[in-house]
C-alpha positions in Angstrom: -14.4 -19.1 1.5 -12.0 -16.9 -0.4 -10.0 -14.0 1.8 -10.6 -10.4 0.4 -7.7 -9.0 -1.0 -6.8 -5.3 -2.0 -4.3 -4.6 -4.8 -2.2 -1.4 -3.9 0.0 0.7 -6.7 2.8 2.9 -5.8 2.4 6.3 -7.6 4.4 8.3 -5.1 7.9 8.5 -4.5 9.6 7.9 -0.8 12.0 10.5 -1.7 11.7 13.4 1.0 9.2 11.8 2.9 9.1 10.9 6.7 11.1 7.7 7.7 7.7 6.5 8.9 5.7 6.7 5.4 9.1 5.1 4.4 8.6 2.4 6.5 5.0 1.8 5.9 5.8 1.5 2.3 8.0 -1.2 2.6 6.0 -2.5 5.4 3.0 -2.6 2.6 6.2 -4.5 0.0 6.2 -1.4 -2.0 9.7 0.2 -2.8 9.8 1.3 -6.5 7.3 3.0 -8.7 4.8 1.6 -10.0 5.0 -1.2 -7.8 1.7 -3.6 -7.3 0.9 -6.0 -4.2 -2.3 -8.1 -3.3 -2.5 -7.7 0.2 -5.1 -9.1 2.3 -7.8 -6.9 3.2 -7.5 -6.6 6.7 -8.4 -3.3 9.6 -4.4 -3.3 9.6 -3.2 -3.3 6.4 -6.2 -0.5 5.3 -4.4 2.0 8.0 -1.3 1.7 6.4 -2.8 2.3 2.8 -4.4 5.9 4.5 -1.4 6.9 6.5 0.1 6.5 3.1 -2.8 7.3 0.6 -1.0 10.3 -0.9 2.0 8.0 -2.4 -0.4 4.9 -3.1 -3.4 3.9 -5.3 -6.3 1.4 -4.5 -5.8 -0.7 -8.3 -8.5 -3.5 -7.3 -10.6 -4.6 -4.5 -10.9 -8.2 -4.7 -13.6 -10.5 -3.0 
């Protein structure tokens, strides 16, 4: 069975921002704009993408 995986975009830049959203950036291997990742779909990884949502984009949801 194939993991669920989310595909994350960086639209936002880190520039002024809280060393925490900072952190969860890189935390989420996003550090320049424009920046994709496939992540894995997981409780964790969707808190990140909201305490961030403002600087990030949801690209694809994958099954």
């Amino acid at each position: 069975m194939a993991e669920k995986t989310v595909t994350v975009e960086q639209i936002g830049s880190p520039i002024r921002r809280p060393k925490n959203q900072r952190a969860t950036l890189v935390g989420l291997g996003l550090n320049k704009m424009h920046r994709r990742r496939t992540l894995p779909d997981t409780p964790a990884i969707r808190g990140m993408i909201a305490k961030v949502s403002h600087l990030v984009r949801v690209v694809d949801e994958g099954r």
